[in-house]
Structures are given as C-alpha cells and as structure tokens.
C-alpha positions in Angstrom: -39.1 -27.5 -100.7 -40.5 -30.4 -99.5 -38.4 -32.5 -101.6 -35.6 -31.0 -99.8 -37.5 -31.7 -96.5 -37.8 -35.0 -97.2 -34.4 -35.7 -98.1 -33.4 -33.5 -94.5 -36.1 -36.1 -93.0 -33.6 -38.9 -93.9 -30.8 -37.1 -92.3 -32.1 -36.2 -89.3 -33.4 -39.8 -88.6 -30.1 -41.3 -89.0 -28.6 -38.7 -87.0 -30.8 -39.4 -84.5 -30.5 -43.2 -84.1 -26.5 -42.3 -83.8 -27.2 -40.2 -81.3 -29.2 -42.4 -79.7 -26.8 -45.1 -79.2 -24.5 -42.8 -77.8 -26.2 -40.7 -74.6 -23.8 -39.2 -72.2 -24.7 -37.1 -69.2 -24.2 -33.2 -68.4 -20.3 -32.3 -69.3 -19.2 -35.3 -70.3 -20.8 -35.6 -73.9 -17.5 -36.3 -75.8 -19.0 -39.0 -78.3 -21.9 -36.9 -79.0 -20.0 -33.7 -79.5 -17.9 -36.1 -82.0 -20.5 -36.9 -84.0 -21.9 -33.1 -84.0 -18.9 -32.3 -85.0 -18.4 -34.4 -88.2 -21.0 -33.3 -89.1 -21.3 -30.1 -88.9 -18.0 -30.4 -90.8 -19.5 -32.6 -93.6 -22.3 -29.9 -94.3 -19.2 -27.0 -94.7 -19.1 -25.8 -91.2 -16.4 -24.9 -88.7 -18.0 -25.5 -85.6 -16.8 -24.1 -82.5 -16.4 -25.6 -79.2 -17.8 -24.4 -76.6 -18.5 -24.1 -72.8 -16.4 -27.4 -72.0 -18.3 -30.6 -74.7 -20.8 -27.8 -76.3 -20.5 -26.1 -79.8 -21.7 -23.3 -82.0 -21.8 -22.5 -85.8 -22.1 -18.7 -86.7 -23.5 -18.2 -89.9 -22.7 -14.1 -90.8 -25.3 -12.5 -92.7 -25.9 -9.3 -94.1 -27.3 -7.2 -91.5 -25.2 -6.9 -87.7 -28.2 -8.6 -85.9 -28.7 -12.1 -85.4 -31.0 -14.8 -84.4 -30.1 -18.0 -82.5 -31.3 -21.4 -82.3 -30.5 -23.9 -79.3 -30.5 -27.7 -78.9 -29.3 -29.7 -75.6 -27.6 -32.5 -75.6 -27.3 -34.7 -72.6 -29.2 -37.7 -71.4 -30.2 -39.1 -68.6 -29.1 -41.9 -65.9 -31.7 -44.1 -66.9 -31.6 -48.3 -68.1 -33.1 -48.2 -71.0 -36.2 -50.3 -71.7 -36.8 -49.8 -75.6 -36.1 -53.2 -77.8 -35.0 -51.3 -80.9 -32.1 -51.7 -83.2 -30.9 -48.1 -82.1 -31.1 -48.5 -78.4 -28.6 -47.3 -75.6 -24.8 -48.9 -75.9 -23.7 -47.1 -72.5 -25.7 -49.0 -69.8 -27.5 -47.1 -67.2 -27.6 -43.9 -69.5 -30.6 -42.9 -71.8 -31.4 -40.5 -74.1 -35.0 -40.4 -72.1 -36.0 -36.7 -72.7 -35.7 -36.4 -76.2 -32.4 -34.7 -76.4 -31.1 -36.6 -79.4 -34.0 -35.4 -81.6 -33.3 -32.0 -80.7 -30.0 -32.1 -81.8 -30.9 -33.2 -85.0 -33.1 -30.9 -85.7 -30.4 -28.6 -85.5 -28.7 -30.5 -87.6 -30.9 -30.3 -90.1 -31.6 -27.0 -90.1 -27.8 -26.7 -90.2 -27.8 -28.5 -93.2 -30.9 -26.6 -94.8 -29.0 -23.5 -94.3 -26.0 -25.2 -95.8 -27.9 -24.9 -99.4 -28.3 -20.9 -99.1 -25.8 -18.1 -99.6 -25.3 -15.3 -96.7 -28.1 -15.5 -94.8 -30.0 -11.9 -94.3 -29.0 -12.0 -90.7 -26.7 -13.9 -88.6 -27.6 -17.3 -87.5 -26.5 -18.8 -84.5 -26.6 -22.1 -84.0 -25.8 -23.3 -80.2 -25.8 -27.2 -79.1 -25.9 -27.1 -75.3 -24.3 -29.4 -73.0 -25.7 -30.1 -69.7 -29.4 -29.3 -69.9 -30.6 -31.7 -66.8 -27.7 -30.2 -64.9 -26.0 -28.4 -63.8 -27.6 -26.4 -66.1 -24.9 -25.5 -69.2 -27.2 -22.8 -70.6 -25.8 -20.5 -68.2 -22.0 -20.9 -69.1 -23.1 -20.4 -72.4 -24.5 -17.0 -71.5 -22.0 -16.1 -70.1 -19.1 -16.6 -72.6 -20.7 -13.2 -74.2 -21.6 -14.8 -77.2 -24.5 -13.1 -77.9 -22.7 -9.6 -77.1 -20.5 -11.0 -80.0 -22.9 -11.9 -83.0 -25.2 -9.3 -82.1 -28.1 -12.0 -81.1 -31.8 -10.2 -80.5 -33.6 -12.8 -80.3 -32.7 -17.2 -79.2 -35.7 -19.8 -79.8 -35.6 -23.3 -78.6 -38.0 -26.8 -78.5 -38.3 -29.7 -76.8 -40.1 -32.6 -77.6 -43.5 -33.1 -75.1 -45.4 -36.3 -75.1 -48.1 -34.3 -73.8 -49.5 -33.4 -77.0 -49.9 -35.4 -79.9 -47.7 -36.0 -82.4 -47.0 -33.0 -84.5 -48.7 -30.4 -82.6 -46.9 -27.2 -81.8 -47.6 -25.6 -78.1 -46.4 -22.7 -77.1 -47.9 -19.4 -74.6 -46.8 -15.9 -74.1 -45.0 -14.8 -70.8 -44.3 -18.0 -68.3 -44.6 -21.9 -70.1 -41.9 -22.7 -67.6 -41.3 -22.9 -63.8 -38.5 -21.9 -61.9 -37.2 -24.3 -59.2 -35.2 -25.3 -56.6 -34.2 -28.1 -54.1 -34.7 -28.3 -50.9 -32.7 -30.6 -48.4 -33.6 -30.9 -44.2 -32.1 -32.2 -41.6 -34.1 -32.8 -38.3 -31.9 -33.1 -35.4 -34.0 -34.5 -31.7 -32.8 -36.3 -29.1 -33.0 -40.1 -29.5 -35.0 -42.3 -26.2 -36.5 -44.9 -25.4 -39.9 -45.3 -26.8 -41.5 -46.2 -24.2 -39.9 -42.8 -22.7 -40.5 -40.6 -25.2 -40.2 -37.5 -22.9 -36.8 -37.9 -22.1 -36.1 -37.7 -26.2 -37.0 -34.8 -28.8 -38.6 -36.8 -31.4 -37.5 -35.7 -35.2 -40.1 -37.7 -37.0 -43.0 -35.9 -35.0 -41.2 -32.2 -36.0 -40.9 -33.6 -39.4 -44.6 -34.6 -39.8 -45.1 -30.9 -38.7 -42.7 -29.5 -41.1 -44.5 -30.9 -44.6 -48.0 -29.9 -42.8 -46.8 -26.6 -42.4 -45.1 -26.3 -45.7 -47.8 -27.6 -47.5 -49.8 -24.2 -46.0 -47.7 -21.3 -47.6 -49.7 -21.6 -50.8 -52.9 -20.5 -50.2 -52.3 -19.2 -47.0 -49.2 -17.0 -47.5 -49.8 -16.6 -50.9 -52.5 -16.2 -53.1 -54.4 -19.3 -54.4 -54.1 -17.9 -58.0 -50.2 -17.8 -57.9 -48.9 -20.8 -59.5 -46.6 -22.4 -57.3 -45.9 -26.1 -55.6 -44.1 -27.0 -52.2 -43.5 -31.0 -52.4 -41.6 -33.4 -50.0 -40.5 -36.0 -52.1 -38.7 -37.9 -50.0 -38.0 -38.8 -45.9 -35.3 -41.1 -43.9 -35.5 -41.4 -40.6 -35.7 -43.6 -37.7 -33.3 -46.9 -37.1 -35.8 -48.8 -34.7 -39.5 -49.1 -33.8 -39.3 -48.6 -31.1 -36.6 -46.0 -30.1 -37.2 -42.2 -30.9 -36.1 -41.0 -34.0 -32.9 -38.7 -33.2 -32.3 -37.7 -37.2 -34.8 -37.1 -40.1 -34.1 -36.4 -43.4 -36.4 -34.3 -45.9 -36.3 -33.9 -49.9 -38.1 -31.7 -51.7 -38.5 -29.3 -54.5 -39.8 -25.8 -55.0 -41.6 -24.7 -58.4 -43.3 -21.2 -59.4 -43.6 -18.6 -62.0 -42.3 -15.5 -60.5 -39.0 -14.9 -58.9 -41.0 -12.5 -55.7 -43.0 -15.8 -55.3 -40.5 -17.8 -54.9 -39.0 -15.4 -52.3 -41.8 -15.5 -50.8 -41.9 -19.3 -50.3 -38.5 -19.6 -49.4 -38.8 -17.0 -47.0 -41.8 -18.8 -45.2 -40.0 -22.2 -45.1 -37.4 -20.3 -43.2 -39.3 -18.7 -41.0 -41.6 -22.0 -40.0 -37.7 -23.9 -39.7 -37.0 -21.5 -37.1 -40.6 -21.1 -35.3 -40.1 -25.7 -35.2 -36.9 -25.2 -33.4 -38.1 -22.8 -30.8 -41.5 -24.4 -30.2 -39.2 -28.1 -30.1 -36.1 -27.6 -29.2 -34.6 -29.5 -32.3 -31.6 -28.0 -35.1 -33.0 -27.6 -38.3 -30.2 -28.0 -41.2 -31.6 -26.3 -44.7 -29.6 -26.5 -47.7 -31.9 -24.6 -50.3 -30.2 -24.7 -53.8 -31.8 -22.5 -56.6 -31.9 -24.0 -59.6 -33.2 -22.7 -63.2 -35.5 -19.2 -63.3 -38.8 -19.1 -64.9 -39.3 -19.8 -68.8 -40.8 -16.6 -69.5 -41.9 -16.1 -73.4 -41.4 -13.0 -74.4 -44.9 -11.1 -75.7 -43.5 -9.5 -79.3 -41.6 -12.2 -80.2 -44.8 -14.4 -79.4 -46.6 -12.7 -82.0 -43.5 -13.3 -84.6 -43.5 -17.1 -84.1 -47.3 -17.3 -84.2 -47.5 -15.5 -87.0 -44.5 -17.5 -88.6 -46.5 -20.8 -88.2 -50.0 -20.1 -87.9 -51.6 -22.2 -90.9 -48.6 -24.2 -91.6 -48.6 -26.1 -88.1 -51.1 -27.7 -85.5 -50.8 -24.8 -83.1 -52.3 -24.9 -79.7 -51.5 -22.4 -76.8 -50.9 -24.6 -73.6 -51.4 -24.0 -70.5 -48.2 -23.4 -68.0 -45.9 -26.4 -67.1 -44.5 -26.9 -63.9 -41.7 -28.4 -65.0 -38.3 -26.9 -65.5 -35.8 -25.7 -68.2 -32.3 -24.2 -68.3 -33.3 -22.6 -71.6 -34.7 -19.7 -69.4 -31.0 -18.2 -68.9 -30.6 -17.5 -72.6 -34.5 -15.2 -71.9 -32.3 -13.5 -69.2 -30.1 -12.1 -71.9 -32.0 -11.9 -74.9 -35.9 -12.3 -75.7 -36.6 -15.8 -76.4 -39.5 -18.3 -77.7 -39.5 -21.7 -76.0 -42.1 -24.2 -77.5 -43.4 -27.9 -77.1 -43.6 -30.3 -80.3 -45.8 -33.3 -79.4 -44.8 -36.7 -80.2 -47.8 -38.7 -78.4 -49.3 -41.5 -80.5 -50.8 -44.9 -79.4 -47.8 -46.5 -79.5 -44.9 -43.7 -78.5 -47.1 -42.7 -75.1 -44.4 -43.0 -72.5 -44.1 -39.8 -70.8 -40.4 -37.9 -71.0 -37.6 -39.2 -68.4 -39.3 -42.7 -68.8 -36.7 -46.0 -69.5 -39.6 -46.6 -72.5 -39.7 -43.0 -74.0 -39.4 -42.7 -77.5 -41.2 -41.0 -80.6 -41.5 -41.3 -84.1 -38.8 -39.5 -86.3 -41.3 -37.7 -88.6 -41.8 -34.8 -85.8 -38.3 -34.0 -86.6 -39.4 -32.7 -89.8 -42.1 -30.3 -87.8 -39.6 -29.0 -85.7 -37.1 -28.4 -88.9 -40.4 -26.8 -90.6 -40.9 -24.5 -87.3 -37.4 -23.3 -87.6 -37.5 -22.0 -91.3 -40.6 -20.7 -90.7 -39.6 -18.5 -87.8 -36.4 -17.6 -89.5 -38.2 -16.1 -92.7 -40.3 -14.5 -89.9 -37.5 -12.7 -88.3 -36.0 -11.7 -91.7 -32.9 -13.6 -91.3 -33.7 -15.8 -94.7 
C-alpha cells in the first residue's frame, strides 16, 4: 500500500502543478475540466460532464447505495506572487485557495480505485465548478444525482493553512458559517456645509447605521450565538466641505443557524426603517443570501473518526466563520466536511493570499483520508 501511495504521490503532484498553471474562475473552467478529463480517461473512466464545466465518474458497486466524494475547482482573481516553475499562465487569476490540490486528490483516489474490481458500494466522484461563486454545489444538487446513484452519504476537504501540515480537523454539527452580503445605499439631501441644516446628511445616518448594526449581537441575540455583522466597506461624500447626499455600505453577514440569521437580518431591517423615520433619508438594501451553514452530520462524525483515528493527526477544531458551498450537498444528504493543514515555516501564507501555496505531500494525507473513510463506510 504505500508503495502504491507513493507512486499515487507522484501523480497527484504532477497533476497538481498542471492545474496550477491553468486556474480559471467559477463556470468558465474549460482548460481545467480538459485536463480532468484526460485523465480521468487515461485511468479507464468515462467521465461525465456536468452542471455547465463540472464532471462526475460513477463507479457501480455491489450494493444500491453509494458514497460520494467532492473536489472544487475554480480559482480566484488574484496576481499571483509565487516565483515557482509551476506558477499562474493566465494573469490576474490564481489558484489561491488550494483548489488545484483538491482536485488531485480526487484524482488520485480516482486512480486508486482504478486498481480494484466493483467496488462494494457505489462511488461517486463529483469535481465541482464554481466553489467561490456563484456557488456550483447547488446546480449539482439539483441535477438529482444523488436520487440517481443512491448517494447516503458526500464527504469533502479543503486544504487550511490554519493547522500544520498534515493535520486533519474536523467537528460534529456546524465547522462552517452561513453568509450573506449586504449592500446600502444612504440617500440625504446634499448642502452647504457650513448650512448643514438645510441638508440631510448621509455620512452622519451612515455612522449610525454600523453603530447600530454592530449592537444586534449581544443585544438582540445572545452573546453565545456565533454570529458576525461587519461593514467592510463605505463611499461617500464628493467634497469637504459640502454635505454628503449619497453613502454607500458593504458588508457581510455570517452565523451558524438559519433562525439566527433571520434574526439578524430582521434587525437590520428594522433599524433601516427606524434611520429613515428618525432622519428623513431612503435607505436602499440589497441583502443577497449566499451559502447555508456547514453542518457535520453527528453519525457520520463518528464513521470518519473512527476511519482515521490512529492513522492521522486528528484534532477537533473549533468553528470557522468562513464559508463553503459544500453545505448544499449536507442539505440533501449527510455529509463530512474536514480541514487538512498545510502550514509549515515556509508555506504560511494564509488561503486567498497572491503567495499561498503548500507542499504536495499533504496530497497524499488527504488520498489516505479518503480510503480510509471508504473502507469505513463499507464501500471497499
């Protein structure tokens, strides 16, 4: 076995340098579904296409249910900063999050699985498009493809400077947040300065705005929740000394639970409206929900423990705030979403940074993480 892991290690490194080269963002990943798909050919697959530049392999096995495992494979807008022989060809694009290693991972334990007969249970093997958006796990769900193989249960990594190199993290119930965007628009009444009366000043109502935002959590909501309101960004103003007639506010949302999150965005209307009767200014909200909560589910927690415990660094992390479109495939079937650390001296750079990178040998960890949990759910 480890002989053949070693061999798989070779692969997947020179998979990932190609895909490297290559990154392409959400929908538009025609090179990199290309080279997935030569691939996937030269290890005896068909590979399917799938919602617009994804695909899938099904792998039929001997019993009706089946297990699936997801990679993602876009990249980001981001210049890449890394002097390396494999570095970006398509300026201002970067495979910053760690995307290409996914994928061959996958492709690896494509080709692992390559060397068996029928597997004991289906195997699904999905490569995602669109992870950093729109968000292509969702018209992956809902093509029915899991109705179709039968798929009980859909586990998924991502690589996490975070920890170090190697280590598995993983929690039961919510690892993820669920988030959304927020966009204002304060409209006033521009004046004079020196006259501010005669005006309806948007940058004072939008100072009042992120105060009053920043209150919900603790206030309207319990301080235990986990939950964060930020303002990330404002524009306003054209002179010194004139009064602001337009402001505009960015922001984001991010919690655990789908009643908190009502609960927030609830609030935020409520304080919109309470600012326009208190200062006579319109208040434009464009509040776009984004991706629900990564929510591990409990029994299958104890599976992929139990598949690994002893054979990996295992650590049970604490909750992220950050955000994954992974969490539509939980909607429709239970699934395991974990972190595999790549952080050493030198590869520190933290993910969606123009100097993020790792070192290949945690591709063989994650490869080892997927047979594991396969032998654990019985499907080899």
């Amino acid at each position: 076995m480890n002989l053949d892991l070693n061999n798989l290690q070779i692969e997947m490194t020179y998979c990932r340098r190609e895909l490297h080269k290559i990154p392409e963002t959400g929908f538009k990943e025609f090179k990199t579904l290309s080279f997935l798909e030569s691939k996937l050919k030269e290890y005896g697959y068909e590979p399917v296409k799938i919602a617009e530049t994804g695909l899938y392999v099904y792998i039929d096995g001997e019993q009706e249910d089946g297990v699936a495992f997801r990679a993602d494979m876009d990249a980001l807008e981001i210049e890449e900063k890394n002097d390396v022989s494999y570095s970006s060809e398509h300026k201002g694009r970067m495979h910053a999050c760690g995307h290409d290693g996914h994928m061959s991972i996958l492709l690896g334990f494509a080709k692992y699985l390559s060397t068996f007969g029928k597997p004991k249970k289906g195997i699904l093997l999905v490569f995602q498009p669109a992870e950093e958006g729109p968000g292509g796990a969702k018209d992956i769900v809902e093509t029915g493809i899991f109705e179709k193989y039968n798929i009980k249960a859909i586990f998924g990594l991502h690589l996490f400077p975070n920890l170090d190199q190697g280590t598995i993290g993983c929690k039961r119930g919510p690892l993820m947040a669920k988030t959304a965007e927020l966009d204002f628009k304060v409209i006033g009444k521009s004046a004079h300065g020196a006259m501010p009366h005669t005006g309806i000043d948007a940058i004072y109502v939008a100072s009042k705005l992120v105060e009053a935002y920043q209150g919900i959590i603790g206030r309207s909501l319990s301080p235990v929740e986990g939950s964060v309101i930020t303002i990330g960004k404002i524009r306003g103003g054209d002179v010194r000394n004139i009064i602001a007639q337009d402001v505009i506010l960015e922001g984001t949302v991010r919690t655990f639970s789908n009643e908190v999150y009502n609960t927030i965005i609830k609030r935020i209307k409520d304080i919109n409206r309470g600012m326009e009767l208190a200062y006579g200014v319109e208040i434009k909200e464009d509040i776009r929900p984004l991706y629900p909560p990564v929510v591990n589910d409990g029994k299958l927690y104890e599976h992929f423990k139990a598949a690994i415990e002893g054979k990996s660094n295992f650590i049970e992390m604490e909750p992220l705030m950050l955000a994954e479109d992974f969490s539509y495939y939980q909607e429709a079937v239970p699934g395991i979403f974990f972190m595999l650390g790549t952080r050493t001296d030198e590869f520190c750079y933290p993910l969606h940074n123009s100097r993020f990178n790792f070192d290949e040998v945690v591709l063989k960890e994650g490869l080892k993480v997927f047979i594991e949990v396969s032998k654990e759910m019985g499907a080899i």
